[in-house]
C-alpha positions in Angstrom: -27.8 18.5 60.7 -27.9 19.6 57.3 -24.9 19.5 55.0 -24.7 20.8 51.1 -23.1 17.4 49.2 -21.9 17.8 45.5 -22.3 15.5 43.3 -20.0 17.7 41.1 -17.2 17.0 43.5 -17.5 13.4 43.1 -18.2 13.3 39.4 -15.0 15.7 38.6 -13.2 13.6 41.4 -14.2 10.4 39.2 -13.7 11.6 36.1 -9.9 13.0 36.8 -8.9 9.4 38.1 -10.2 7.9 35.6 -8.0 10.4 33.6 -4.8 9.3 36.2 -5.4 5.5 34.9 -5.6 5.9 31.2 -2.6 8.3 31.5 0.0 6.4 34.2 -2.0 3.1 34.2 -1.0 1.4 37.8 1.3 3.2 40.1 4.5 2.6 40.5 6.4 -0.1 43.0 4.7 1.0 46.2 1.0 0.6 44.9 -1.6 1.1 47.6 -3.2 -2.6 46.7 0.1 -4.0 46.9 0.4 -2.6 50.8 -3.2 -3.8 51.5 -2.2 -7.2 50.5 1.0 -7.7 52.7 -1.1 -6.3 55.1 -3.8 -8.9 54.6 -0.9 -11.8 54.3 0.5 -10.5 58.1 -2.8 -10.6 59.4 -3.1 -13.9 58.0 -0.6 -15.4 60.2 -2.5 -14.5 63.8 -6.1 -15.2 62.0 -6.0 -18.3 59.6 -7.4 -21.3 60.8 -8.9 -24.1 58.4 -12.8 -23.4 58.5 -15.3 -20.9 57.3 -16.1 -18.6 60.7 -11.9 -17.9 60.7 -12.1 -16.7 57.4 -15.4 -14.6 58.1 -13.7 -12.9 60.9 -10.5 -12.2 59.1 -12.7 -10.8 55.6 -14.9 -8.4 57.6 -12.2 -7.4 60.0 -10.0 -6.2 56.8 -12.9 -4.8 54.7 -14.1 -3.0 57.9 -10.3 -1.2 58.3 -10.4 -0.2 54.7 -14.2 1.2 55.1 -13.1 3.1 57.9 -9.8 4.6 56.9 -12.0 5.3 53.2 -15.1 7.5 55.6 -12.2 9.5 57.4 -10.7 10.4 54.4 -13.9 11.9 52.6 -14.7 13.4 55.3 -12.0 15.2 56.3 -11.8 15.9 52.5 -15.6 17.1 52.9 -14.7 19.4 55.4 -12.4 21.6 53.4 -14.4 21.8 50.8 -15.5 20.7 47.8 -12.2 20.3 45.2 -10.7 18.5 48.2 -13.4 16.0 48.6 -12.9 15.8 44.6 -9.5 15.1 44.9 -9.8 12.1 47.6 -12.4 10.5 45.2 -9.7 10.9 42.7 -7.2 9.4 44.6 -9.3 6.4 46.0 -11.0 6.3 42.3 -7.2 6.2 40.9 -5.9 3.2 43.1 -8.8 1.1 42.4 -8.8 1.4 38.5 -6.6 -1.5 36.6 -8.3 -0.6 33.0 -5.4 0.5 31.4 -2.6 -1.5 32.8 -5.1 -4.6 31.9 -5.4 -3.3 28.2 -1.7 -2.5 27.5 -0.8 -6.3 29.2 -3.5 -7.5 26.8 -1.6 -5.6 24.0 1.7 -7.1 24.7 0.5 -10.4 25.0 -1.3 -10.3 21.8 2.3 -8.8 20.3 4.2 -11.9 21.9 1.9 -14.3 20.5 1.3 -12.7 17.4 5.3 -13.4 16.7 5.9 -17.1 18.2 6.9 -15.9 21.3 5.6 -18.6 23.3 8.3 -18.8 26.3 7.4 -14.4 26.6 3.9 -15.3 26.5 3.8 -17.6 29.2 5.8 -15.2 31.2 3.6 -12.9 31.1 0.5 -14.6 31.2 0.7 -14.6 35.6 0.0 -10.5 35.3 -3.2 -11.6 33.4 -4.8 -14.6 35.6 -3.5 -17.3 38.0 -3.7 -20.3 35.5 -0.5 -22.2 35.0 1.3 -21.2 31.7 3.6 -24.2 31.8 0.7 -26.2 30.6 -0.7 -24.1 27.8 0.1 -23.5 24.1 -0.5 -20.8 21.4 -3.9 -21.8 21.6 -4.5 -22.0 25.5 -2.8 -18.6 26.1 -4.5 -16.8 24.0 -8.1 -18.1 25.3 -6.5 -17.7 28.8 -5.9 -14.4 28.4 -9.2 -13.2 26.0 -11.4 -14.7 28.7 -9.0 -12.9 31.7 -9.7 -10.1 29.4 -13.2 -10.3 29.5 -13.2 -11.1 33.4 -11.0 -8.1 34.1 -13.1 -5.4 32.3 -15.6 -5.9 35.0 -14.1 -6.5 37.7 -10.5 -3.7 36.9 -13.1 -1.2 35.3 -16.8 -1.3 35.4 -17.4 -2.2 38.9 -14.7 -0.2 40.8 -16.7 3.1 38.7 -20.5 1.7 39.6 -19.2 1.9 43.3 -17.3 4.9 43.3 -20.5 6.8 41.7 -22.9 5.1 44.4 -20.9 5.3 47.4 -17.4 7.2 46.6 -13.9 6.8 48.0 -14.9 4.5 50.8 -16.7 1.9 48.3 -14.6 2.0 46.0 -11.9 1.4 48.4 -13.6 -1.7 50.2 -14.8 -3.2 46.6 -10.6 -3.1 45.7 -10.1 -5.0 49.0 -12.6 -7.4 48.8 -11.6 -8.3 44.6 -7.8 -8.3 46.0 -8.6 -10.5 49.1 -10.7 -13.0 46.7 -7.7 -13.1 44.1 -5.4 -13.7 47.5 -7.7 -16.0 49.6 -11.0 -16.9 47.9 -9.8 -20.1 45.6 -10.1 -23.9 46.2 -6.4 -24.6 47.2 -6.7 -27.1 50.0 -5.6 -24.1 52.5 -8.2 -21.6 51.2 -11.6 -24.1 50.5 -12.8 -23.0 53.9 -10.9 -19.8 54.7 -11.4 -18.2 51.6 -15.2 -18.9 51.5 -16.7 -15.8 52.8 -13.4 -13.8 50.8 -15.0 -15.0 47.6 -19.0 -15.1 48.7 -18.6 -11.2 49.0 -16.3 -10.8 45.9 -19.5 -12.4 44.0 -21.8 -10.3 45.6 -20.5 -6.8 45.6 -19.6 -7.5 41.5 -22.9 -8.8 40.9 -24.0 -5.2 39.8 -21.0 -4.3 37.9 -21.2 -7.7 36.1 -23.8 -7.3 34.4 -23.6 -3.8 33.5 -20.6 -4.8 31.9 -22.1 -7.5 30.0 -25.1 -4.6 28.6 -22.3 -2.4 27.4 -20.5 -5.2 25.9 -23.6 -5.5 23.8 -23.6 -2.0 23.1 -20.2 -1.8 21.9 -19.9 -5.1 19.6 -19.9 -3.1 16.7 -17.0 -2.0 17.8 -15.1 -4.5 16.8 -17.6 -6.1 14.1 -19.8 -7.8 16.7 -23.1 -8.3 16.7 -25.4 -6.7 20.2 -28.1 -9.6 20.0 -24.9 -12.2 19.7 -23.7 -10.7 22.9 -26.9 -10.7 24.4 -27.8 -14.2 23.2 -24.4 -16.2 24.4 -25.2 -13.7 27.6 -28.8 -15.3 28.2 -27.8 -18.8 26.8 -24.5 -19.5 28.3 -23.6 -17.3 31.4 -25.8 -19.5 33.9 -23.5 -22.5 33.1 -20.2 -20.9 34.2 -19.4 -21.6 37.7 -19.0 -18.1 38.5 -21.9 -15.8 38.6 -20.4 -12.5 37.3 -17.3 -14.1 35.0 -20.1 -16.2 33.3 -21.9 -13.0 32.1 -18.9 -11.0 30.8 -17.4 -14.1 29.4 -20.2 -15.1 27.1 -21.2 -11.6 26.2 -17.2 -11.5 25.0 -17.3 -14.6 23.4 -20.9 -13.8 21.6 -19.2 -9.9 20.6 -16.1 -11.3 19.4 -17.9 -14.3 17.4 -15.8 -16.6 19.3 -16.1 -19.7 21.8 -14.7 -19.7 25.2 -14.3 -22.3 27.8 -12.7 -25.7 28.1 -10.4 -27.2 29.9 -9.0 -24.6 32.7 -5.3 -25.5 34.5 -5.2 -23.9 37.7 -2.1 -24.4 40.0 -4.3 -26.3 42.5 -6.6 -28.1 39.9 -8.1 -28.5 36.9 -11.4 -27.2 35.7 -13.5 -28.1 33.3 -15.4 -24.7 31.7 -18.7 -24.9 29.6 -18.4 -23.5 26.3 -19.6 -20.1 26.0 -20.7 -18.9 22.5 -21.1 -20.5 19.7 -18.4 -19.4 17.2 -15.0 -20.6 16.5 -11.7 -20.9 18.9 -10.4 -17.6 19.6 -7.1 -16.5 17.3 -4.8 -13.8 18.3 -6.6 -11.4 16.3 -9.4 -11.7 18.6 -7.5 -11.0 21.0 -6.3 -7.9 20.1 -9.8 -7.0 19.1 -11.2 -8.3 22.9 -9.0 -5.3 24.3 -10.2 -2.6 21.2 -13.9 -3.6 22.9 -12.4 -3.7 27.0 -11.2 -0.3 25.9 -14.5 0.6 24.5 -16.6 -0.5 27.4 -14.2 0.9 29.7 -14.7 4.3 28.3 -18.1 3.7 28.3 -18.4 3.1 31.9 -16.4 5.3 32.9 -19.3 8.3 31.3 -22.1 6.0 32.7 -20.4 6.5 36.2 -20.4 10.2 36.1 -23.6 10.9 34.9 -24.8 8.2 37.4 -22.9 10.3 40.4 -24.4 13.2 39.5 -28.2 12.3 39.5 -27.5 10.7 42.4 -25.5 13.1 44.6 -26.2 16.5 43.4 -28.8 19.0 45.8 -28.8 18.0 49.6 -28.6 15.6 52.2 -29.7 15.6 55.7 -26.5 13.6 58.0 -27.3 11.5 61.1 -26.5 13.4 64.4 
């Protein structure tokens, strides 16, 4: 069977929720991720079991829910024309976006900091990253939250967009799951070593992509803020492989090279300390650069967000022949 699919209709549907983000940032008390994780927490208590083919069972079976509610919807969308397939691209495109609720917490954090506010600081720092503020100054909570800055671009921004523009509400919908499951699930706590394996195994590979787009228009937006592109691209090429994540390593270094600032160190986690390579070669990050890290996150964000539409089109626009 034959069937006409726009990639108008998913451009326009990306472009307005992108618009929805920058304008309400994340919704309100009943947020769609929110649900999906005491969802996933319920499940939790009939699937967990301390080894790796639990936690397979329990990611996929998740991930395959979301997949299957996000199809329905587009279709049914599909089916009733083209503003309403639009619209649920929106919607799904709108829940999976955390660009500008990252950016205005990386504003107020920068403000706390910027006036001694340590005890506000460390309050907030939880809506940034899971490190433990009790151990961290001045000087740790501002590189805790410039580097969760830098992690968050990608994985709140850029990657959502790459899969809403390659596979719309549906991808978009299972890349939010599998990012919120890996932030609920896929760390080294002595509970989630083995559960959380194949949580955080996808997480890596489905922002593998997105990653290192991110870290290209990092490097395209340095001037931005008074960076240099080949620093980016340089701490990108020279530091990134060190980091012991795969996709934070890239945007990290191509931050730190921007910003003309080091990152890494010592890294306080509630369930244990990690010791980071040193990514970049400039100084130790000061609150000013903190405030400039979220001038380029916005940059990049924007960025991505006109690389996504243009990408959707090319790649949806004329027709498609559908599976029987």
């Amino acid at each position: 069977m034959v069937v006409a699919v726009s990639g108008r209709a998913r451009a326009t549907g990306i472009a307005a929720g992108v618009l929805a983000d920058a304008v309400f940032g994340d919704p309100g008390r009943v947020h769609p991720v929110a649900l999906f994780g005491s969802g996933a927490t319920a499940v939790e208590r009939y699937s967990y079991s301390d080894g790796r083919s639990a936690g397979v069972l329990h990611t996929a079976g998740l991930l395959a829910a979301v997949a299957i509610m996000g199809t329905a919807a587009e279709r049914a969308g599909r089916s009733r024309g083209q503003w309403r397939e639009g619209m649920c691209v929106a919607a799904a495109t709108f829940i999976s976006l955390g660009g500008t609720s990252l950016s205005r917490t990386g504003e107020k954090m920068s403000d706390l900091l910027r006036h001694d506010d340590i005890a506000g600081a460390r309050r907030l720092l939880p809506s940034l990253c899971g490190r433990d503020p009790a151990f961290l100054d001045a000087a740790g909570l501002t590189r805790a939250a410039l580097e969760s800055i830098a992690e968050n671009t990608s994985d709140a921004q850029v990657s959502p967009l790459v899969w809403a523009a390659v596979g719309g509400a549906p991808a978009v919908l299972v890349f939010r799951a599998a990012n919120t499951l890996d932030a609920m699930i896929g760390h080294r706590s002595s509970r989630y070593a083995r559960f959380g394996w194949a949580a955080a195994r996808f997480d890596d590979l489905v922002n593998l992509a997105g990653a290192r787009l991110t870290g290209v228009l990092i490097a395209m937006c340095a001037p931005v803020v008074g960076g240099s592109p080949m620093a980016a691209m340089r701490a990108w090429r020279r530091d990134a492989r060190r980091h012991p994540s795969p996709n934070a390593g890239v945007v990290e270094a191509s931050f730190a090279g921007a910003l003309g600032v080091r990152l890494g160190g010592p890294t306080q986690y509630e369930y244990n300390l990690e010791i980071r390579p040193s990514l970049g070669d400039g100084r130790a990050p000061e609150v000013a650069d903190l405030t400039r890290a979220v001038r380029l996150s916005r940059a990049v964000q924007l960025l991505a967000a006109v690389f996504s539409v243009v990408v959707s089109l090319a790649c949806r626009s004329g027709w498609r022949v559908s599976l029987r």
